[in-house]
C-alpha positions as protocol buffer text, in pm:
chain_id: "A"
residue {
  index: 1
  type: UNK
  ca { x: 23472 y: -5698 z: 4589 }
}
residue {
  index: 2
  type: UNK
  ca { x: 23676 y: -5979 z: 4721 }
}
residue {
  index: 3
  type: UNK
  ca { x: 23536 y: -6276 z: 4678 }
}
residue {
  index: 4
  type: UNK
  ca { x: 23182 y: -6412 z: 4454 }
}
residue {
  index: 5
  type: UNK
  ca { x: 23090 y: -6616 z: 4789 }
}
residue {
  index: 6
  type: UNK
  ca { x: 22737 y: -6602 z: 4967 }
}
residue {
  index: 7
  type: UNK
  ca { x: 22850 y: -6276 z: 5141 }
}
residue {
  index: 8
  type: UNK
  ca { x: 23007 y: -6124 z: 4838 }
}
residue {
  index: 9
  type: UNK
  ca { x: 22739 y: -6129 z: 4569 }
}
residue {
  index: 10
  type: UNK
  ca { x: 22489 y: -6056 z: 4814 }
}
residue {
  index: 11
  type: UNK
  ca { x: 22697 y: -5739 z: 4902 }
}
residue {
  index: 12
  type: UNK
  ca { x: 22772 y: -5725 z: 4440 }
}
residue {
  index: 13
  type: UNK
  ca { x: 22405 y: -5750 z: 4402 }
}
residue {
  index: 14
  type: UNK
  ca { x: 22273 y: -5424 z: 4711 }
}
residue {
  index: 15
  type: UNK
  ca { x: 22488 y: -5234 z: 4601 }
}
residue {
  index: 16
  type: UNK
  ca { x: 22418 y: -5199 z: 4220 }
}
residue {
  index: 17
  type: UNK
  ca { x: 22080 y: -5189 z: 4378 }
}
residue {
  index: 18
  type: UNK
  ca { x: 22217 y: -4846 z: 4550 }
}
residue {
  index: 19
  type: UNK
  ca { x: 22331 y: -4749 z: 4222 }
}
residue {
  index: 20
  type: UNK
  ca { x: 22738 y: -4824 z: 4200 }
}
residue {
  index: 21
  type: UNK
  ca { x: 22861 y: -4686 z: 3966 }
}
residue {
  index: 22
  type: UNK
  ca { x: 23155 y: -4967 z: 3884 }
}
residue {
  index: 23
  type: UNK
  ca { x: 23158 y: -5300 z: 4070 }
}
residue {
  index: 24
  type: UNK
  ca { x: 23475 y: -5541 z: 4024 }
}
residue {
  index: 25
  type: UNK
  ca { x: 23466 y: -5871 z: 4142 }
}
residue {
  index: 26
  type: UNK
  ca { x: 23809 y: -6101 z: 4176 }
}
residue {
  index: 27
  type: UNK
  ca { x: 23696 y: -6464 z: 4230 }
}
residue {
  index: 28
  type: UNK
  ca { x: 23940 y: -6758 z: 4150 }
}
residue {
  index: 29
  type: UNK
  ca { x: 23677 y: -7021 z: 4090 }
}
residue {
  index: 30
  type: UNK
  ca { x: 23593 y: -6956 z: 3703 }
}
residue {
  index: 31
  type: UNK
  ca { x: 23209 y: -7166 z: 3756 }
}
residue {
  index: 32
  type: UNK
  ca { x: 23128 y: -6866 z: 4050 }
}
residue {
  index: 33
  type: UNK
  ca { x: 23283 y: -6615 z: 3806 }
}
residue {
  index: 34
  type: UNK
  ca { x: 23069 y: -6701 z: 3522 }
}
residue {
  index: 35
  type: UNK
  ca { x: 22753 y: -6705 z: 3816 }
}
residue {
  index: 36
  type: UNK
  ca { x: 22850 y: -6391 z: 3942 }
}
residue {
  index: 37
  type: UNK
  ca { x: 22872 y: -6245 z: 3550 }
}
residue {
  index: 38
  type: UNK
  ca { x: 22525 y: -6349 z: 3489 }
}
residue {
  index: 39
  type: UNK
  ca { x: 22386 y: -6231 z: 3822 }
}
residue {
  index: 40
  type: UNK
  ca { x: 22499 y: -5812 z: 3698 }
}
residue {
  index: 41
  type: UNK
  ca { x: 22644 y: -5602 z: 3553 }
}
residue {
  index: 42
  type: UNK
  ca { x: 22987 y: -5661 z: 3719 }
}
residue {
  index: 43
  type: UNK
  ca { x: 23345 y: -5673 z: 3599 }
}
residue {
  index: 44
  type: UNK
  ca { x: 23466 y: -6021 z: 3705 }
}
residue {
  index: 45
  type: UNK
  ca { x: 23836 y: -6149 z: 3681 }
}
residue {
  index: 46
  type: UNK
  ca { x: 24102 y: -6402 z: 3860 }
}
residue {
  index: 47
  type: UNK
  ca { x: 24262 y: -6224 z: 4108 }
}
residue {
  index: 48
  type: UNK
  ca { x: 24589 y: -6089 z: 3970 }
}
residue {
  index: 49
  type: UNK
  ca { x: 24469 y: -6147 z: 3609 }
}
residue {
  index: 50
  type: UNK
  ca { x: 24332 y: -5912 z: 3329 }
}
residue {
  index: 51
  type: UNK
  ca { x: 24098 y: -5721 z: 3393 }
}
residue {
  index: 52
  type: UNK
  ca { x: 24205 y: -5665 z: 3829 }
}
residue {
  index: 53
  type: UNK
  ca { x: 24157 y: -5260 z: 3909 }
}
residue {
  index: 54
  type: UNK
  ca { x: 24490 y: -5064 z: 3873 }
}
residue {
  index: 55
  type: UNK
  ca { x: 24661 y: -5018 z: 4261 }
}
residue {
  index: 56
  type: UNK
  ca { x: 24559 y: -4743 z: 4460 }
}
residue {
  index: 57
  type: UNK
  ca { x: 24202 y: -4712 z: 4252 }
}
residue {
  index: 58
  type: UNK
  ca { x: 23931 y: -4850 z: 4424 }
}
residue {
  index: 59
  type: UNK
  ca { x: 23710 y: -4618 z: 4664 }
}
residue {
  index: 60
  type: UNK
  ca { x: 23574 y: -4893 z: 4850 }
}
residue {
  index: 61
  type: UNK
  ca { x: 23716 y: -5297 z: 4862 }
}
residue {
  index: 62
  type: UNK
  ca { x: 23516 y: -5521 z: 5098 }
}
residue {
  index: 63
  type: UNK
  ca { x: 23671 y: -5832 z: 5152 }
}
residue {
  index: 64
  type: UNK
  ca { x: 23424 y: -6117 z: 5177 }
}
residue {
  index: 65
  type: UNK
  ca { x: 23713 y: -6380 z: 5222 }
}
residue {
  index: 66
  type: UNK
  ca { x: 23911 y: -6283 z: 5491 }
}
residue {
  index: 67
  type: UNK
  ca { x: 24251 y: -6428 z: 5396 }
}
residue {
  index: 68
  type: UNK
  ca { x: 24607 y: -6322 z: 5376 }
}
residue {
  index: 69
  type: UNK
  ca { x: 24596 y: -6299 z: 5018 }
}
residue {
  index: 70
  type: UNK
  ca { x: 24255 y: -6075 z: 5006 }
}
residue {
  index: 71
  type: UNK
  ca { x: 24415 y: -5872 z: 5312 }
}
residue {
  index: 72
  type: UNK
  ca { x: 24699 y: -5806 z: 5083 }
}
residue {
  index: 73
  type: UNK
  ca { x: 24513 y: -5735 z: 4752 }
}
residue {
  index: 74
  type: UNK
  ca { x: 24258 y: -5504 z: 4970 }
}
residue {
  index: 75
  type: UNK
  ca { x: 24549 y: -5344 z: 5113 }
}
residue {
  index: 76
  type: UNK
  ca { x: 24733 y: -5227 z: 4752 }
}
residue {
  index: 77
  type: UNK
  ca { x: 24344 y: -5192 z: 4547 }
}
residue {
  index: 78
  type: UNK
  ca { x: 24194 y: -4934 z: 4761 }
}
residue {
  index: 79
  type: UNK
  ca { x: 24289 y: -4581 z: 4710 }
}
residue {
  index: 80
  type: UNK
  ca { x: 24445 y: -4329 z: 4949 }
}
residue {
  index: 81
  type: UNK
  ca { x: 24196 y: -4240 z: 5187 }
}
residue {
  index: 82
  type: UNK
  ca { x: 23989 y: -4511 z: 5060 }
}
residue {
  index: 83
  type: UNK
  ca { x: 23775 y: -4788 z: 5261 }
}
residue {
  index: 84
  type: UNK
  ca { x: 23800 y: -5165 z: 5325 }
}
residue {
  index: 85
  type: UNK
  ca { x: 23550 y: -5329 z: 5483 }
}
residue {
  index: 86
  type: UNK
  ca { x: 23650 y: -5648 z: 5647 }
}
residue {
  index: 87
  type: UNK
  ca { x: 23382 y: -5942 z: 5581 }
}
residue {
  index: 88
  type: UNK
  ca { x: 23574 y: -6281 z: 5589 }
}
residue {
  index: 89
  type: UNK
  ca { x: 23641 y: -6464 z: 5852 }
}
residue {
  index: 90
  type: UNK
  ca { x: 23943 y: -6701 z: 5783 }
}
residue {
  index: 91
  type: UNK
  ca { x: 24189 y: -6683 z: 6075 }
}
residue {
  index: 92
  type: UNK
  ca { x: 24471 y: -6455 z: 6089 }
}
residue {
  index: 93
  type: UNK
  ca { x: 24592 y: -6093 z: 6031 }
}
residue {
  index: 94
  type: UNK
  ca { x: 24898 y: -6149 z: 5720 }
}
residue {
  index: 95
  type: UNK
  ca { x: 24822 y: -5954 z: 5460 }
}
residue {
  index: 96
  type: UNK
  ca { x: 24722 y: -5600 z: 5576 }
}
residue {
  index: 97
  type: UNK
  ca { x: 24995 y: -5356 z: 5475 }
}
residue {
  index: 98
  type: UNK
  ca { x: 24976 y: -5149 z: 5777 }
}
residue {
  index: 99
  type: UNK
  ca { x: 25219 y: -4909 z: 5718 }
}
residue {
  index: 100
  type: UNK
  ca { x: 25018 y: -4782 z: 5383 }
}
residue {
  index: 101
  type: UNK
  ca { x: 24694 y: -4797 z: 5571 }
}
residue {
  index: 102
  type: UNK
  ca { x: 24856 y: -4598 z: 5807 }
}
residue {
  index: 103
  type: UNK
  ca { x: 25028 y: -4301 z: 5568 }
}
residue {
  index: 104
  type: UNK
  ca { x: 24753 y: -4315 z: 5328 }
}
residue {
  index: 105
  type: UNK
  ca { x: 24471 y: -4248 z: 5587 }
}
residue {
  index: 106
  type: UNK
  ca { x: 24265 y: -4585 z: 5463 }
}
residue {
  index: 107
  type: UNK
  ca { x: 23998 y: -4643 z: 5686 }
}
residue {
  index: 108
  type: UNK
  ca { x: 23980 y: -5062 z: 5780 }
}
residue {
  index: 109
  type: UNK
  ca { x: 23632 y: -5201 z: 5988 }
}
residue {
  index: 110
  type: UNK
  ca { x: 23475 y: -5487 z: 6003 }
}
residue {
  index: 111
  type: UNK
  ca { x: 23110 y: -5607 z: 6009 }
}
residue {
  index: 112
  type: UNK
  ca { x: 22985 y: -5952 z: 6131 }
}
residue {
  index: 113
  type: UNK
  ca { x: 22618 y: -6070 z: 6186 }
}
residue {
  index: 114
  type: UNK
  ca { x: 22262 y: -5874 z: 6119 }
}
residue {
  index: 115
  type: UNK
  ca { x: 21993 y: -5694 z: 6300 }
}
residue {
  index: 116
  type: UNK
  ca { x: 21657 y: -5800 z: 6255 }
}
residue {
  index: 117
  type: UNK
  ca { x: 21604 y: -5441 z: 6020 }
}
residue {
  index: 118
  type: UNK
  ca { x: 21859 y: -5637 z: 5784 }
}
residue {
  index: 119
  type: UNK
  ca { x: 21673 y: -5921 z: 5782 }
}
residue {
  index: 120
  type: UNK
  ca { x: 21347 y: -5788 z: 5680 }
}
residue {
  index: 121
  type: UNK
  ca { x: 21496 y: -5545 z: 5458 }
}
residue {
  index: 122
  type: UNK
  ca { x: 21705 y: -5812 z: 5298 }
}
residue {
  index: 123
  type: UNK
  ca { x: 21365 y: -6064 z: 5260 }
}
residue {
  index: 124
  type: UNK
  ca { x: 21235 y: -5747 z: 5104 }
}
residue {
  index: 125
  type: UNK
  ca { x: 21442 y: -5670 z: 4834 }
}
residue {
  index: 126
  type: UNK
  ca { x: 21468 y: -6060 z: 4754 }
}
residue {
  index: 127
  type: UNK
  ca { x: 21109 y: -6054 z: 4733 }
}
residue {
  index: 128
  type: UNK
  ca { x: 21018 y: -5801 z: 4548 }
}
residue {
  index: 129
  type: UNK
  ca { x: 21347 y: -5833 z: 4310 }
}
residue {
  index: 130
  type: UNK
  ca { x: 21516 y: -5555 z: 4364 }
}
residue {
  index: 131
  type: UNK
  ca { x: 21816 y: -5761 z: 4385 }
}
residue {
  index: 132
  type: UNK
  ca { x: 21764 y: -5872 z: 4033 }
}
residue {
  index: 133
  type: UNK
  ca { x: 21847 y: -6214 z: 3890 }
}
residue {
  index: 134
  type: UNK
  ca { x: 21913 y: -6464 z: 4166 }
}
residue {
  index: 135
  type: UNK
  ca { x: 22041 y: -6769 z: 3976 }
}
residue {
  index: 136
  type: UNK
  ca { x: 22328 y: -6793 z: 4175 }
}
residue {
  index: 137
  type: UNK
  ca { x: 22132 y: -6973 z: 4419 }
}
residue {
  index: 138
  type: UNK
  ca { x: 22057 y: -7351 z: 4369 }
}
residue {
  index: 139
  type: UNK
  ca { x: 21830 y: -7568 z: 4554 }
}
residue {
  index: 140
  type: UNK
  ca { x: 21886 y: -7927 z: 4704 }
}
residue {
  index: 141
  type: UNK
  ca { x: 21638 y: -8164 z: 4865 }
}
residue {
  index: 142
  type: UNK
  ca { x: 21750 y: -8185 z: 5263 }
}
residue {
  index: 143
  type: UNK
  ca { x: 21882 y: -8553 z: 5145 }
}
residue {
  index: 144
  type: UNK
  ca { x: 22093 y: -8438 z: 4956 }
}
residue {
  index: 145
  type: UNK
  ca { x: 22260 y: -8152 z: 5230 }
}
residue {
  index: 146
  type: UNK
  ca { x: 22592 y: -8381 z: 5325 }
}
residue {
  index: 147
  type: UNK
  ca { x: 22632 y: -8356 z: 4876 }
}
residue {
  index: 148
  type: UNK
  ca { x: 22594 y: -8039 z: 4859 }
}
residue {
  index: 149
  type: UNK
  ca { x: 22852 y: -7940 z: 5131 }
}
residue {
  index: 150
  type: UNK
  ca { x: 23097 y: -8159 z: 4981 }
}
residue {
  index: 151
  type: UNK
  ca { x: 23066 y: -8000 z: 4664 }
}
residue {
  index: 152
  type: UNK
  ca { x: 23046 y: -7645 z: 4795 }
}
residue {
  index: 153
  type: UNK
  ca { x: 23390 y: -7738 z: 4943 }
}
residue {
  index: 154
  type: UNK
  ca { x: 23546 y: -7928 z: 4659 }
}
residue {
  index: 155
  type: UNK
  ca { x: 23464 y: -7608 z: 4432 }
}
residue {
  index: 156
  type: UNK
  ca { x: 23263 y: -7890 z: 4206 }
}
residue {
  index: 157
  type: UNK
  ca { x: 22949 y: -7597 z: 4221 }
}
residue {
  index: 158
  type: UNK
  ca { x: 22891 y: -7219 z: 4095 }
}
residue {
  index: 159
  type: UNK
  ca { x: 22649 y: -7148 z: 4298 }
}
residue {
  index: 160
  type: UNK
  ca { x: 22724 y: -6956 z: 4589 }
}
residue {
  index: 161
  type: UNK
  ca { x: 22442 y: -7041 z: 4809 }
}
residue {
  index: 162
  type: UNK
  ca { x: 22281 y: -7387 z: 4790 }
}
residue {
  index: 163
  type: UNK
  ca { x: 21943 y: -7379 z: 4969 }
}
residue {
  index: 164
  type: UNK
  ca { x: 21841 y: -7701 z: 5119 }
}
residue {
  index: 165
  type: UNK
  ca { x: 21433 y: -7769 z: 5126 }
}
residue {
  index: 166
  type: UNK
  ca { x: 21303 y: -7958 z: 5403 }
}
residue {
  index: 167
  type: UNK
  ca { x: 21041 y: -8233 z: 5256 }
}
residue {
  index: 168
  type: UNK
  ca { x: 20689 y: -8211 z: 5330 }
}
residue {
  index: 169
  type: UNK
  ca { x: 20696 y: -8493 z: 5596 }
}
């Protein structure tokens, strides 16, 4: 997994819940690292540090980013053959090493947006906790929603989803 984002421990957390076997995660941001330790049972590292998958190894790599630097390290993790899944949506097509996607037979999609069967299937496994420990999430009053972007995008939070409650009024 690309990325300990929203979209990427989401994606961590179903599918431990579908029984991987081994789940890497490379996130930069050591606060979302140490959130996306505590959430599994998943290998975390810097990207390009100790601990990153050896090239060509990885069955599946699903890039929740989307940039030229995930394109790349999807491009020389997966294995011949192998999958990557497309998530991110940062602008731009650097990165993918076509020519090895092409020889090795890798298979590249993407996915964008839900049905309404994710949706309730999602709620459902929230619910009933299938998903396991979801600390990574922190909650804001709505007053406090221009904050909490600002700190989203300033990297000054660990959480990877901050909820905003409406008040009662």
């Amino acid at each position: 997994m690309l990325g300990g984002g929203t979209i990427g421990i989401a994606t961590e957390m179903v599918l431990a819940m579908q029984g991987a076997a081994e789940i890497h995660v490379a996130e930069p941001h050591p606060g979302r690292r140490a959130t996306v330790a505590r959430a599994g049972r998943f290998r975390c590292h810097a990207p390009g540090e100790a601990g990153e998958p050896a090239d060509g190894s990885i069955d599946l790599v699903i890039d929740a980013v989307g940039a030229a630097a995930t394109r790349a390290a999807a491009s020389r993790l997966v294995r011949p053959g192998g999958v990557i899944v497309h998530a991110g949506l940062l602008p731009g097509m650097d990165g993918f090493d076509v020519r090895r996607i092409t020889l090795q037979e890798i298979i590249v999609t993407g996915t964008y947006c839900y049905t309404p069967t994710d949706f309730r299937a999602t709620v459902d496994a929230l619910v009933s906790g299938r998903l396991g420990d979801l600390s990574w999430i922190e909650e804001r009053d709505f007053d406090d929603a221009v904050a909490a972007f600002a700190d989203m995008d300033a990297g000054r939070t660990a959480a990877a989803k901050i909820v905003l409650r409406l008040g009662a009024d």
